[in-house]
C-alpha positions as CSV (number, residue, x, y, z in Angstrom):
1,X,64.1,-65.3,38.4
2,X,64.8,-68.7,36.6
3,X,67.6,-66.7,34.6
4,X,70.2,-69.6,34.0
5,X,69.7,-72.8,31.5
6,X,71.4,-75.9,30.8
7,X,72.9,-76.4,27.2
8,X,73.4,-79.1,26.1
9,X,75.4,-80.8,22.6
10,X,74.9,-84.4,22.0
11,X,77.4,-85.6,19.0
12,X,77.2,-89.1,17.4
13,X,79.5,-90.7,20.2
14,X,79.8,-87.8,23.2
15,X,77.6,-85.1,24.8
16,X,79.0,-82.1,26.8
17,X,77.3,-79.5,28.5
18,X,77.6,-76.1,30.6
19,X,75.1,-74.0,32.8
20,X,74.7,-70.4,30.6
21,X,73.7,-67.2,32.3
22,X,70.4,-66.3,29.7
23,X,70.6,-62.7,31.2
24,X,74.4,-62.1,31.4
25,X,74.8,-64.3,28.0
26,X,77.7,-66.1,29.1
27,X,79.0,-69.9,30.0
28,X,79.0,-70.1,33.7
29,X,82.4,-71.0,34.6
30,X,83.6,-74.4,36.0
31,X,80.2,-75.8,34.9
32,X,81.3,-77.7,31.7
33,X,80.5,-81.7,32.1
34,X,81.0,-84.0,28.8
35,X,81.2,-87.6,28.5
36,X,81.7,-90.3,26.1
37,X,77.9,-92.4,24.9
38,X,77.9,-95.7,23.1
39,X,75.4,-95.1,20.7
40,X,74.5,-98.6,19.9
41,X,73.3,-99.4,23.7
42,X,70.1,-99.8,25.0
43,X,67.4,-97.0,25.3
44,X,68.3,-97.2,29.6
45,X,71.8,-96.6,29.0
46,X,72.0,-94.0,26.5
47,X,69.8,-92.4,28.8
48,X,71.1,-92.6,32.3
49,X,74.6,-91.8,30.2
50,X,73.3,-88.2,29.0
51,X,71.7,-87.6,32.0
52,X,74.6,-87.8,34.3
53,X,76.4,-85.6,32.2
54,X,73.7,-83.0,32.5
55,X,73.3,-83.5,36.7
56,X,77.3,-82.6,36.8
57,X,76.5,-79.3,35.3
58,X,73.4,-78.5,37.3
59,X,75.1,-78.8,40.2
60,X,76.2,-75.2,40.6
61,X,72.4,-74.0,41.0
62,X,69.2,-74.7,42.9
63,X,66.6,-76.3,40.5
64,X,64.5,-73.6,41.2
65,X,66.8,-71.3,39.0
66,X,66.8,-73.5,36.2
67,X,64.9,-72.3,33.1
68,X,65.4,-75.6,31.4
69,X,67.5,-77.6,29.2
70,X,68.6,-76.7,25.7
71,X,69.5,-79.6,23.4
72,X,71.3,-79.3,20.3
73,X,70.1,-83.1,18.9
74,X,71.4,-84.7,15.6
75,X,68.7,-85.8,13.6
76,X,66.4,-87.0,12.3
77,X,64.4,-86.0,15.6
78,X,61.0,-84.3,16.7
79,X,62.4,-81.5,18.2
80,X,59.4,-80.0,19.0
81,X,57.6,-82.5,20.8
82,X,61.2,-84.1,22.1
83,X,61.2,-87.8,20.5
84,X,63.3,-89.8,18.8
85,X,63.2,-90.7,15.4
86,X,66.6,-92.5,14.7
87,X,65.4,-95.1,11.9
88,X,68.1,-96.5,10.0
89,X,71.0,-94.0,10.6
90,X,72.9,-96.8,12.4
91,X,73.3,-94.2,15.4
92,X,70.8,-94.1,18.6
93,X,68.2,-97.0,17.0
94,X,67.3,-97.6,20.6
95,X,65.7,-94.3,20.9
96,X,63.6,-94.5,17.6
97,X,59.6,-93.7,18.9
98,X,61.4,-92.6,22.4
99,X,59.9,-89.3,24.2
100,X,63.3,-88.4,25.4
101,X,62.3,-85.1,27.4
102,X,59.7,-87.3,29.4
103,X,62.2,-90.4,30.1
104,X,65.4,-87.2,31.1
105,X,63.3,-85.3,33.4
106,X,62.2,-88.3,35.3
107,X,65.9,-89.3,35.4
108,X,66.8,-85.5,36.5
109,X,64.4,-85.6,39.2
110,X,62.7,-82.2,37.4
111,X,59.1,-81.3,37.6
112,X,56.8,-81.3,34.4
113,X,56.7,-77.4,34.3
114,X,60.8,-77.6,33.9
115,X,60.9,-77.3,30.0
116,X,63.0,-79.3,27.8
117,X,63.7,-78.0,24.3
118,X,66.0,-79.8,21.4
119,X,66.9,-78.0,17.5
120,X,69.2,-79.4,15.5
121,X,72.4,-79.6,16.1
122,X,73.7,-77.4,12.9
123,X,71.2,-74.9,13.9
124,X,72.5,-74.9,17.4
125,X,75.9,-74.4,16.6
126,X,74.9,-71.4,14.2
127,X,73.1,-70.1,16.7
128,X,75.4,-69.5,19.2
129,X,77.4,-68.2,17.0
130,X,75.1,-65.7,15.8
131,X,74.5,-64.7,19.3
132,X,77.5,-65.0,21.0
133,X,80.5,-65.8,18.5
134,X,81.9,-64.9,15.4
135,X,78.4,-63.7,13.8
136,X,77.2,-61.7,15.9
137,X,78.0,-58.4,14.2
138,X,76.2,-60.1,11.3
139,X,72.3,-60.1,10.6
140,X,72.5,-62.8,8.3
141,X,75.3,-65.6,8.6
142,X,76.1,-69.3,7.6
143,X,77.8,-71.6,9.9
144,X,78.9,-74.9,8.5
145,X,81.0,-78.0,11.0
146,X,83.4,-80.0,8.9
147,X,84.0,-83.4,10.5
148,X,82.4,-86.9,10.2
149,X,79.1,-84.7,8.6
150,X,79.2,-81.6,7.0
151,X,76.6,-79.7,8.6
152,X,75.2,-76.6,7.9
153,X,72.7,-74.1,8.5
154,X,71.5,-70.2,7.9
155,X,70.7,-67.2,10.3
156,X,68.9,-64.4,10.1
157,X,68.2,-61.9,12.8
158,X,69.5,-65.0,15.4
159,X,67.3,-67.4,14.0
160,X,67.9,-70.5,11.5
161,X,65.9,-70.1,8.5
162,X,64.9,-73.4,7.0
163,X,62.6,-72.5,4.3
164,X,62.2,-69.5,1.6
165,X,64.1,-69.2,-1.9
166,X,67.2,-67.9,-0.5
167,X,67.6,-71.0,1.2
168,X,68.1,-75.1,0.2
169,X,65.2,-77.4,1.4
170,X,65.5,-77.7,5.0
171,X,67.7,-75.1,5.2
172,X,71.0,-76.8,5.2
173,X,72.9,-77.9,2.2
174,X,74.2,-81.4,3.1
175,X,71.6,-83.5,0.9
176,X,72.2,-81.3,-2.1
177,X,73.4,-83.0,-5.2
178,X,77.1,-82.6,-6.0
179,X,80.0,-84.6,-7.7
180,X,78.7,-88.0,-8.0
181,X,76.9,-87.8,-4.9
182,X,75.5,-85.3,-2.3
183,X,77.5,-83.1,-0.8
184,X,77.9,-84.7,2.5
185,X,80.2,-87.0,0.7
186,X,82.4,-84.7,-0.2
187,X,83.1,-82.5,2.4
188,X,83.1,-84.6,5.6
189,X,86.1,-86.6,7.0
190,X,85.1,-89.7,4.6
191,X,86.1,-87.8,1.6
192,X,89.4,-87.4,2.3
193,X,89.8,-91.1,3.4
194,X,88.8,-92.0,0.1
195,X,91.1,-90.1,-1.8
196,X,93.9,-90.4,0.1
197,X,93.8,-94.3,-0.5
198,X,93.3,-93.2,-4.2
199,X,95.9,-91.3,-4.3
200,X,98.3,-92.8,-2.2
201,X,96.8,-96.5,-1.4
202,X,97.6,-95.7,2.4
203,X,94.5,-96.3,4.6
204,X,94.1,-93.2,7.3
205,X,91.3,-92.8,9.9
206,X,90.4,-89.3,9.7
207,X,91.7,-85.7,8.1
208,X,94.7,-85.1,10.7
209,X,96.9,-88.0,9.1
210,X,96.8,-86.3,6.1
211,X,96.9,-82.8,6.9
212,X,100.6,-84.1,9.0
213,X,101.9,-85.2,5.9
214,X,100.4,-82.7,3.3
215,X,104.5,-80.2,4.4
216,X,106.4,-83.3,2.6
217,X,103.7,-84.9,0.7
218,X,102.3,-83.2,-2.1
219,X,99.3,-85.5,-2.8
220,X,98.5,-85.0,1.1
221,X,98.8,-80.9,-0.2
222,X,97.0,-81.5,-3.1
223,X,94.2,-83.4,-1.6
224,X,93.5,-80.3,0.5
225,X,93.7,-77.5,-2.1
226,X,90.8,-80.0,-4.2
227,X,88.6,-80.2,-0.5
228,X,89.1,-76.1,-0.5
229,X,88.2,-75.4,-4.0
230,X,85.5,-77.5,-4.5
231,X,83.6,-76.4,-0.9
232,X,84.4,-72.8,-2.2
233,X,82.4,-73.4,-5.5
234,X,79.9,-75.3,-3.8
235,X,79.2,-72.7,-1.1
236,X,79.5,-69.9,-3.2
237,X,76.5,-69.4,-5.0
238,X,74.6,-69.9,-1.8
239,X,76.1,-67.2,0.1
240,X,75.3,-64.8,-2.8
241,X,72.0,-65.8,-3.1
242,X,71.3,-65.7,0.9
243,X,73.2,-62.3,1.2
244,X,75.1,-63.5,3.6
245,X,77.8,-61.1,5.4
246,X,79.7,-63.9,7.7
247,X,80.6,-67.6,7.2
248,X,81.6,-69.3,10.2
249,X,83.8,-72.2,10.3
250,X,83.7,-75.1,12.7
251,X,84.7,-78.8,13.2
252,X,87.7,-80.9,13.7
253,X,88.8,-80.3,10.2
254,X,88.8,-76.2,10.7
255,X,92.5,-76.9,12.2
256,X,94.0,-77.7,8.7
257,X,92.5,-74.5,7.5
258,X,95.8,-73.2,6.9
259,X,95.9,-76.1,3.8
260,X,92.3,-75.3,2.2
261,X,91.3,-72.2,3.5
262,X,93.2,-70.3,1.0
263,X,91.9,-72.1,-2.0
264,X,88.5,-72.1,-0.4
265,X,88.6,-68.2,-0.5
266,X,90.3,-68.2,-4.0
267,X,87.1,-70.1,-5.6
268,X,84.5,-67.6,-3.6
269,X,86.5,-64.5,-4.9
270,X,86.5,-65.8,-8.4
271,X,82.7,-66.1,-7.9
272,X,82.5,-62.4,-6.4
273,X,81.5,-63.5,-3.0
274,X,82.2,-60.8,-0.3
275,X,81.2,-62.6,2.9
276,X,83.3,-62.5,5.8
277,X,85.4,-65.6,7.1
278,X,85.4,-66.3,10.6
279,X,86.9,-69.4,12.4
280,X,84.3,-70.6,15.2
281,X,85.4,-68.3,18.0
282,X,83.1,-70.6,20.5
283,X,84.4,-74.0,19.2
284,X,82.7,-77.0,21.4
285,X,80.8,-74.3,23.2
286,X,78.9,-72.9,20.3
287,X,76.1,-75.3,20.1
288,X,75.5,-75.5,24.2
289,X,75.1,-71.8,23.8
290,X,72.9,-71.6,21.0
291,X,70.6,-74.6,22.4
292,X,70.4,-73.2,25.9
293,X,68.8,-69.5,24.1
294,X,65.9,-71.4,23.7
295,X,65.4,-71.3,27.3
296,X,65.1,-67.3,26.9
297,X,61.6,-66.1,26.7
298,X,62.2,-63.9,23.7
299,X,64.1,-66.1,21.6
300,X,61.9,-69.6,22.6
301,X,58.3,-67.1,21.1
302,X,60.3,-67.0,17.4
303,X,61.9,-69.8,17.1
304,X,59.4,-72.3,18.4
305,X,57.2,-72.5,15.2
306,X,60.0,-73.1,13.3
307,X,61.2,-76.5,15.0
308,X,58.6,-78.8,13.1
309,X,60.5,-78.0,10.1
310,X,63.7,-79.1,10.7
């Protein structure tokens, strides 16, 4: 019985990785590997840098267990047929027209019949939540990762819906027009960058700096309480519309929730939003989870015709 698969989450500059017990539905302990990818190198060496990552986790089974591999892949990708399509996004060029399933197994010394299977890596992270985490009481939930994107997807019955009117196009809500922009730019780590140099004219490199300073600096404070109500007014009508009964929250800047998290749920109460808040309970884990499910017989027959469309 081929009950245990590899997930995997690659991130713009790191992938990590764990072996998952499909039938138990757990992590396999002392199997987590991650590493660090320069996503500017060649096609050879982004390669060969993924793939030993993944060898380190497989090394606690025979190959003859292993269902497959699980990828939760930013995009844009083919994630059904397992190539690259990284065209202008100034991240992973190299692998633009790439069949990276092919090029890994050949690297993993794995056989053809060994699957390989990528979603997004929004979807992956909601996933696993769904199953797994902080949703999984829930039939229908939204996850969304604040950090360098704001990424975002919707669940129903375990699986990411990316079409239907209760739903944006695509099924995630970081292209959709807000403020001057889309929202991406307002709710990822470059937003408050820029308006902390408005405010302040300091120059900072991320969310922490700011979220240190916001106990003695109220513009730091004030920053935070604007990121918080605008996501909740943003957000809001979408949860009403999708019916959704959990949000979860994940990404490097869910540890200054303490700062926007309570104007966040001040603008979806005024909006008569009754979803549940959850913090990602599986963290870093949550997409390797939710990638290596697709390695479950089950789960691979429903969500399978739905990967052309993300």
């Amino acid at each position: 019985m081929k009950k245990y698969a590899i997930g995997t989450d690659v991130g713009g500059s790191h992938i990590s990785c764990a072996l998952v017990d499909l039938e138990k539905g757990e992590l396999v302990e002392g199997t987590h590997s991650e590493g660090d990818v320069d996503n500017k190198a060649d096609e050879a060496t982004i390669l060969k840098s993924w793939a030993d990552v993944i060898a380190k986790s497989m090394k606690g089974i025979d190959s003859k267990e292993l269902a497959g591999i699980g990828f939760g892949m930013p995009g844009p990708f083919e994630y059904a047929n397992g190539i690259g399509r990284f065209a202008q996004v100034d991240k992973y060029e190299s692998l633009n027209g790439v069949d990276v399933a092919s090029k890994l197994k050949i690297l993993l010394n794995l056989d053809d019949a060994t699957p390989l299977r990528f979603m997004n890596d929004a979807s992956a992270f909601a996933a696993g939540e769904a199953w797994l985490g902080s949703a999984a009481d829930a039939d229908k939930s939204v996850s969304i990762t604040l950090g360098t994107g704001f990424g975002s997807a919707f669940i129903d019955a375990g699986i990411p819906i990316v079409e239907g009117d209760q739903v944006p196009e695509m099924g995630c809500v970081w292209h959709l027009p807000y403020a001057d922009g889309i929202a991406d730019d307002s709710f990822s780590t470059r937003w408050f960058i820029k308006r902390y140099k408005e405010e302040t004219g300091l120059e900072v490199n991320g969310a922490r700096p700011i979220a240190e300073a916001a106990s003695t600096n109220p513009k730091a404070a004030e920053i935070f309480n604007q990121y918080g109500r605008n996501m909740g007014e943003f957000l809001g009508p979408w949860l009403k519309k999708f019916d959704a009964k959990a949000l979860v929250i994940g990404g490097n800047v869910t540890g200054a929730y303490n700062l926007f998290g309570p104007p966040f749920e001040a603008a979806l109460q005024a909006q008569g939003v009754s979803t549940q808040i959850h913090l990602s309970s599986l963290k870093e884990h949550a997409a390797i989870i939710g990638s290596a499910r697709m390695l479950s017989a089950d789960y691979w027959k429903t969500i399978q015709p739905i990967l052309p469309k993300m």
